[in-house]
C-alpha positions in Angstrom: 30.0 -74.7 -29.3 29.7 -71.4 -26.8 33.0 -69.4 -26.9 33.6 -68.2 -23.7 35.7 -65.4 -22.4 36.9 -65.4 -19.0 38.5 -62.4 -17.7 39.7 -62.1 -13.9 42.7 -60.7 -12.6 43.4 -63.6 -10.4 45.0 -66.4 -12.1 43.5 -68.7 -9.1 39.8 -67.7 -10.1 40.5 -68.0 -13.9 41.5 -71.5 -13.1 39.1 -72.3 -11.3 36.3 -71.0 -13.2 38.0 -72.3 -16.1 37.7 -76.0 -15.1 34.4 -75.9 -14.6 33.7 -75.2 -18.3 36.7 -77.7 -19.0 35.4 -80.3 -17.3 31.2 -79.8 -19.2 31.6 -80.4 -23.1 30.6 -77.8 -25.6 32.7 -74.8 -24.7 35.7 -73.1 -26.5 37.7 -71.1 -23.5 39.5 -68.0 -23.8 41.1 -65.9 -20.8 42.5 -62.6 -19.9 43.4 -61.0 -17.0 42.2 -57.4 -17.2 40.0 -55.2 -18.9 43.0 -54.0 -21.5 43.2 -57.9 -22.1 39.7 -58.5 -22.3 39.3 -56.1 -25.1 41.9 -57.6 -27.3 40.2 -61.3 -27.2 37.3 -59.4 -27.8 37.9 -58.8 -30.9 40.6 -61.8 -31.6 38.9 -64.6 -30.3 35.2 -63.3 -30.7 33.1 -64.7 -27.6 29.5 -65.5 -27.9 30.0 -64.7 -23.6 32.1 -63.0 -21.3 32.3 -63.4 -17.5 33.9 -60.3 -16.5 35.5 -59.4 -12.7 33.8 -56.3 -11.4 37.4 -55.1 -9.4 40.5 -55.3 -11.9 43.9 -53.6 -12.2 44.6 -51.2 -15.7 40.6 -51.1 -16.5 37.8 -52.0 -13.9 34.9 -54.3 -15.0 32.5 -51.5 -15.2 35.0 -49.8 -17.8 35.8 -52.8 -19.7 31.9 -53.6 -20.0 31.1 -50.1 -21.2 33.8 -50.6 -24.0 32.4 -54.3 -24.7 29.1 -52.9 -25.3 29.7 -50.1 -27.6 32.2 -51.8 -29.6 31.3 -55.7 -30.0 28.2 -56.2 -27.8 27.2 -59.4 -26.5 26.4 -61.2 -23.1 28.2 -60.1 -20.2 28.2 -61.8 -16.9 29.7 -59.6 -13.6 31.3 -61.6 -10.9 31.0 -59.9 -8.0 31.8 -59.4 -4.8 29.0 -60.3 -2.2 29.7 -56.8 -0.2 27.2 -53.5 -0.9 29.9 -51.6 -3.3 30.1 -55.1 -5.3 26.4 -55.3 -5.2 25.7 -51.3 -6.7 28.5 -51.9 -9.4 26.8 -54.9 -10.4 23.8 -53.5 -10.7 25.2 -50.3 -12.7 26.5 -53.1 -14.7 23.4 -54.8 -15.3 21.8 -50.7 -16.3 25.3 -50.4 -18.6 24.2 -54.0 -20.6 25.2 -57.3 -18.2 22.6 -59.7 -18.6 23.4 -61.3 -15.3 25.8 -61.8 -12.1 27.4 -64.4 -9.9 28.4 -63.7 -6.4 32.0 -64.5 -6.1 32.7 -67.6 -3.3 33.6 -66.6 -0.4 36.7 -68.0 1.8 38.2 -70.7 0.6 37.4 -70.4 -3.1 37.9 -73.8 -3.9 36.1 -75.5 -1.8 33.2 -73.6 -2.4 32.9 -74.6 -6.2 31.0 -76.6 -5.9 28.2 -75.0 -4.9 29.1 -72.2 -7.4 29.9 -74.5 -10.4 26.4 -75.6 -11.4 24.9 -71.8 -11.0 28.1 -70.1 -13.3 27.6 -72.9 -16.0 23.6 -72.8 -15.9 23.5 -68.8 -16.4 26.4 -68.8 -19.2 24.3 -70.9 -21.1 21.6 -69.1 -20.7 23.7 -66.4 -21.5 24.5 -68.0 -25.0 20.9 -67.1 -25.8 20.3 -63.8 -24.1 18.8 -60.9 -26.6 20.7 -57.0 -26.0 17.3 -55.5 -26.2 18.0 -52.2 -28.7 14.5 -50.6 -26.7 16.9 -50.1 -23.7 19.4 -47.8 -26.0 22.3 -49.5 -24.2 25.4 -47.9 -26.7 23.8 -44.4 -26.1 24.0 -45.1 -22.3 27.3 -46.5 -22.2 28.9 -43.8 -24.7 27.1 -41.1 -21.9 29.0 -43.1 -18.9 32.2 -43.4 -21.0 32.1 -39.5 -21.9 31.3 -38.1 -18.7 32.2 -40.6 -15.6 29.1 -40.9 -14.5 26.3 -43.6 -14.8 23.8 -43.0 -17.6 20.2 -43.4 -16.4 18.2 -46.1 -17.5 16.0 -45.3 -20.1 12.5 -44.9 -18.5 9.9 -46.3 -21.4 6.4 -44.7 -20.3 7.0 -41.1 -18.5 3.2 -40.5 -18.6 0.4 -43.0 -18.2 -2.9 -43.0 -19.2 -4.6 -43.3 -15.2 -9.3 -43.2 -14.2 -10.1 -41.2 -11.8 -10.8 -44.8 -9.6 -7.0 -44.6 -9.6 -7.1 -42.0 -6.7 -9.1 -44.4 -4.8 -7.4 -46.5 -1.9 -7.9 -50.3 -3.5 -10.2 -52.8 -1.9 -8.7 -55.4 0.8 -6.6 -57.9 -0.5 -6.0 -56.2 -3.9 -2.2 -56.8 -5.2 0.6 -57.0 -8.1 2.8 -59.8 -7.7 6.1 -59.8 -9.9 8.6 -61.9 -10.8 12.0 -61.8 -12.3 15.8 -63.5 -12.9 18.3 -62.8 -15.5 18.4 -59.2 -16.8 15.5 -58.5 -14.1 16.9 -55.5 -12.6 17.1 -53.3 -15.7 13.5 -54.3 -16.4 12.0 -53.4 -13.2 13.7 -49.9 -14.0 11.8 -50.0 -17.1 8.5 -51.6 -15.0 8.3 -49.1 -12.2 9.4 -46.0 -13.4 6.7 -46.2 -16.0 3.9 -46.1 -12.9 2.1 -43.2 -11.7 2.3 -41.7 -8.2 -1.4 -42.5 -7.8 -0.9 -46.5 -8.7 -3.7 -47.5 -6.6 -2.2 -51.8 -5.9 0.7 -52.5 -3.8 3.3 -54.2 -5.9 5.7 -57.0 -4.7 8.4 -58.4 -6.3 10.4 -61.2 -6.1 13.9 -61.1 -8.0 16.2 -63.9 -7.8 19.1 -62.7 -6.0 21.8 -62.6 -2.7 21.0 -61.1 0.2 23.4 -58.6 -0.6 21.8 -57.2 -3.5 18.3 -56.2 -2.8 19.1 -53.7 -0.7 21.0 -51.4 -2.9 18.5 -52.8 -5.2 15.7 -51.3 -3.5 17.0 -48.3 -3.2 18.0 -47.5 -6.5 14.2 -47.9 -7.8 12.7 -45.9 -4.9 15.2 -43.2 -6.7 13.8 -43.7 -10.3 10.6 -44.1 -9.1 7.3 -42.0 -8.4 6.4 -44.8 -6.4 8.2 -45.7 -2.6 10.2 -48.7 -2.9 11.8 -50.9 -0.1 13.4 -53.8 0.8 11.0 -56.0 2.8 13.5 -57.0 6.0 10.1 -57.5 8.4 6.7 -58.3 8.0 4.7 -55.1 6.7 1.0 -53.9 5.7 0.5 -53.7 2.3 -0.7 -50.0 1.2 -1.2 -48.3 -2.3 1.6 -46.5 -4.0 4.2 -49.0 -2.0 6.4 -51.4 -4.0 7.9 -54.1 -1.4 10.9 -56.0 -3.0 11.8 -59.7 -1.2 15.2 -59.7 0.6 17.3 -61.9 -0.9 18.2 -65.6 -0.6 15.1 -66.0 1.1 11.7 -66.1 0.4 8.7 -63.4 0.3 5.1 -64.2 1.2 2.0 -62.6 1.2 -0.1 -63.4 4.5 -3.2 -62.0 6.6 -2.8 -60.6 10.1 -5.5 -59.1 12.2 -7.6 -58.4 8.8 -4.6 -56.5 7.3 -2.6 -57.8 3.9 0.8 -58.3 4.7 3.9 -59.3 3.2 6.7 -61.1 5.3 10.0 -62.2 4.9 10.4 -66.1 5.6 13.6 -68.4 5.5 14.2 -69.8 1.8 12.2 -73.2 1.3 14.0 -76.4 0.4 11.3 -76.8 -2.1 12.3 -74.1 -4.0 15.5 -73.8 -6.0 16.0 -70.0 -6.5 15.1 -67.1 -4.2 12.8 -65.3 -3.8 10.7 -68.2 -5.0 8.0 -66.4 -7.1 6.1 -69.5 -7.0 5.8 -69.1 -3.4 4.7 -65.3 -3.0 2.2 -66.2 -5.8 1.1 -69.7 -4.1 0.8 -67.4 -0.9 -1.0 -64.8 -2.5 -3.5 -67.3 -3.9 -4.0 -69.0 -1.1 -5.2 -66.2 1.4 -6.8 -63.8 -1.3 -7.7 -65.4 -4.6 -7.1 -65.2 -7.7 -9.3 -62.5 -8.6 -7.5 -60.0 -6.4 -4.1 -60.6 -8.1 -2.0 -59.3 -11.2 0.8 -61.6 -11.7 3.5 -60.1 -13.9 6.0 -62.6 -15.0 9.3 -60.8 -16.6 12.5 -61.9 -17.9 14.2 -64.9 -16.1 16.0 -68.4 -16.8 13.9 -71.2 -16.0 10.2 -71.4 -14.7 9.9 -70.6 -11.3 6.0 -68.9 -11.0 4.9 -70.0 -13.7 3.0 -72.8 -12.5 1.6 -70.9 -9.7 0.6 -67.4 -12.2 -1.5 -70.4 -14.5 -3.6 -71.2 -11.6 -3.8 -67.7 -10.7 -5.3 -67.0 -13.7 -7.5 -69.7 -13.7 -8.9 -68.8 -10.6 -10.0 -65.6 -12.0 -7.2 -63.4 -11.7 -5.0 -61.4 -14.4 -1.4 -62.1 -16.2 0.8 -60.6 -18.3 4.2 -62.1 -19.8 7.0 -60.0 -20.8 7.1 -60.5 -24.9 10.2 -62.6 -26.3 11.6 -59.5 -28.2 11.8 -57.4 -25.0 13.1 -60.3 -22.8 17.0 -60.6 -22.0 16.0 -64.3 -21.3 12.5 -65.8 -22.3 12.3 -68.5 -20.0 10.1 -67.5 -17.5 7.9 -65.7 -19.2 8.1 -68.1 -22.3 7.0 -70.9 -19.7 4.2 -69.0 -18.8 3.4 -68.6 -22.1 4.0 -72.6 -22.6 1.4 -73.3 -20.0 -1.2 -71.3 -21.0 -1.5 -68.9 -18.1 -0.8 -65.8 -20.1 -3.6 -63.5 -20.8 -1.7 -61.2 -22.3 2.2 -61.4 -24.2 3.3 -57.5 -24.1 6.8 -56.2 -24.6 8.0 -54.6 -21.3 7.3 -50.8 -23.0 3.5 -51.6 -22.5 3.2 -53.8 -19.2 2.9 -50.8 -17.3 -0.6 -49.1 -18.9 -2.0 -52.9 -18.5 -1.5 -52.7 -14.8 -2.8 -49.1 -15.0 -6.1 -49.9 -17.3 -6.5 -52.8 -14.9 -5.9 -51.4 -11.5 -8.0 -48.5 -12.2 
């Protein structure tokens, strides 16, 4: 039995969000309607998950989840707004300890559930089984945030890398790092990238599972903790070294060849694919027009197993893989499916995936 904790100011969205836990067995429900509310049936009614409104009266979500995670940790999903200030909350939220999000419905709430029904009840189980990784020293953060207003930065795990002189060398055609992520993904790309030298000779590209909304201010907050540049890819683009090119959201990201040059493109979301960016079809796309042995697939925390079907064969055709280790992963599903199939070549918790790419790349 998951005991879940729902806490929204608006009795229509606690209703709402209630029944659709109601109405699937093997949940124990528990509401409030604010943050000072929240933390009461935190402690009273002890959920193994919380879904927790970003925008709240008394105490906002961002306060509440800083509270949650220095005095009774556990899983914290945001529901957020789909506009840009919902979007960077969320993702402070996620660096402050939230293992996921769900874009509030827009309009008329209640028709639009059910569309959001299936995705709220798939990622609070998920949820259920989420690890607080202790190597991202989330209570420090949060008692920092608490103390001074103002968000703590993530905890970067590698400053300084081992890097070969070849790293100063502009990378053959073709040469790339392909990336995916889901649940607790944005925290560990903060850990990922900011562990990378300036002179990280592969373009890197990334698909996160996310709205369109989001990878934006996503974007911009790596290319701020970052010696690399990060952007949001919003057209197609060339591919060059020390560039990290993150797939808009709720579409798809591919990697293509135009007039001899690498390129990555935005394309509309495929039908084919349940969640977007679809890693398996960057990866498929970056097979198919370069090869496996010009690819590093990195496969990080995520529900589910999109990629990694597609990062097996790319490692059987000669290429490279890592899979985030179980004790570092918010959710091992992803990676653990990789794993499953046999297309890891290497399990490394996320503190060392960055001097892999390094050792390899050089």
């Amino acid at each position: 039995m998951i005991k879940l904790l729902i806490v929204d100011d608006s009795a229509l969205m606690r209703r709402l969000i209630g029944g659709v836990f109601k109405a699937n067995a093997g949940f124990e429900i528990a509401f409030a309607r604010d943050g000072v509310e929240a933390l009461i049936q935190l402690h009273n009614f002890h959920p193994h998950v919380v879904t927790l409104d970003v925008h709240m009266p008394q105490m906002d979500g961002l306060t509440c989840l800083g509270r949650i995670m220095v005095e009774r940790p556990c899983p914290v999903i945001m529901v957020s707004s789909l506009t840009e200030a919902g979007a960077d909350a969320t993702l402070e939220a996620m660096n402050l300890g939230a293992v996921d999000f769900v874009a509030k419905p827009e309009g008329a709430v209640s028709l639009a559930m059910d569309e959001f029904a299936p995705i709220l009840l798939e990622k609070v189980r998920a949820a259920s089984t989420a690890r607080l990784s202790p190597a991202l020293r989330l209570t420090e953060r949060v008692k920092l945030k608490l103390r001074t207003g103002r968000p703590a930065p993530p905890t970067r795990q590698s400053p300084v890398l081992t890097t070969s002189p070849l790293a100063d060398v502009a990378p053959p055609l073709g040469d790339v790092v392909v990336v995916g992520c889901s649940t607790g993904g944005p925290p560990a790309l903060d850990a990922l990238l900011s562990s990378l030298p300036a002179n990280f000779p592969w373009p890197v590209v990334i698909a996160q599972h996310m709205p369109a909304s989001f990878t934006a201010p996503l974007s911009r907050r790596l290319d701020k903790l970052c010696a690399l540049t990060v952007s949001e890819v919003t057209r197609p683009v060339a591919l060059a070294p020390g560039q990290v090119y993150v797939g808009k959201g709720d579409a798809d990201i591919i990697v293509t060849l135009r007039s001899d040059k690498v390129v990555v493109a935005p394309v509309p979301s495929s039908p084919e694919h349940r969640w977007h960016p679809s890693v398996d079809r960057l990866v498929s796309t970056a097979l198919h027009h370069l090869g496996g042995k010009r690819l590093i697939g990195v496969m990080m925390t995520g529900m589910g197993d999109d990629g990694a079907a597609a990062m097996t064969r790319l490692r059987r055709e000669g290429g490279r893989t890592i899979a985030e280790a179980e004790e570092t992963a918010v959710v091992w599903g992803m990676p653990g499916e990789l794993v499953r199939m046999g297309g890891a070549e290497v399990v490394a918790p996320l503190g060392s995936i960055a001097q892999h790419l390094v050792d390899w790349a050089s």
